[in-house]
C-alpha positions in Angstrom: -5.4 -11.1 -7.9 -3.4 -13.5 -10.3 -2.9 -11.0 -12.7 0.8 -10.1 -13.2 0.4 -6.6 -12.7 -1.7 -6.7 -9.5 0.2 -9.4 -8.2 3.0 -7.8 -5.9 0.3 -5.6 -4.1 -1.7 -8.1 -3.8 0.6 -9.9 -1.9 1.6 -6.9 0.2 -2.4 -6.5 0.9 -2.5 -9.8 2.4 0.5 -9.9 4.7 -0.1 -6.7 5.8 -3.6 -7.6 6.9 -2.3 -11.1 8.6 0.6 -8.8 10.4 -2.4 -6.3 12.0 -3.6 -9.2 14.0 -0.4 -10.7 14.4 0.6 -7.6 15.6 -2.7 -6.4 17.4 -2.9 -9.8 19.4 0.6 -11.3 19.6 3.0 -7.8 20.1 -0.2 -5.9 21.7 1.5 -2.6 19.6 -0.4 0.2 18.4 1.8 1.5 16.6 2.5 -1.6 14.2 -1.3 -2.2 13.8 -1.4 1.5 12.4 2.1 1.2 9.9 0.3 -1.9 8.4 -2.5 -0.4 8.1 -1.1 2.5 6.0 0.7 -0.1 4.1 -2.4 -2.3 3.5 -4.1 0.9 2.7 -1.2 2.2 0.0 -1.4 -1.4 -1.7 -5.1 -1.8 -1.7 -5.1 1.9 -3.2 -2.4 0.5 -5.6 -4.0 -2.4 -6.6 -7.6 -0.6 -7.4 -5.5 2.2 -9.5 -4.7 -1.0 -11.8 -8.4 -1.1 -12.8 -7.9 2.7 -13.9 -6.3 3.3 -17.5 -3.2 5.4 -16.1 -4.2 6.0 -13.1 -1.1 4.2 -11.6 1.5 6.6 -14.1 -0.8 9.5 -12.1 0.1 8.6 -8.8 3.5 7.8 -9.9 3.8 11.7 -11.1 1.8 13.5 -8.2 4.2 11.7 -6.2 7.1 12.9 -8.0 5.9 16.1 -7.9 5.2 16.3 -4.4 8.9 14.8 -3.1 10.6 17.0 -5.5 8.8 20.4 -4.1 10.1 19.3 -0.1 13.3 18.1 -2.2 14.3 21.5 -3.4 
């Protein structure tokens, strides 16, 4: 998690997991339980692509390619 590259989303893993249960327990919303948990999802999906020899620069073109279909 120290690592320079895996840094940021590990960061974003961790407050997105304290902010479910601050927002599960505290706000009592739904519907901010389930954003972080998409986020905290995306950066743990992120962060495990780093282990993967390109598998970041893969995601990073699917998703290019997939914004610039609905783009056009």
């Amino acid at each position: 998690m120290k690592d320079k590259d895996r840094r940021v989303s590990a960061i974003i893993f961790l407050v997105s997991l304290i902010m479910i249960f601050v927002s599960a327990f505290t706000f009592k919303s739904k519907l901010l339980v389930l954003i972080f948990l998409i986020i905290q999802f995306c950066a743990y999906t992120w962060y495990a692509a780093s282990y993967i020899p390109f598998a970041r620069d893969c995601i990073k073109n699917c998703l290019k390619g997939i914004t610039n279909k609905f783009i056009k």
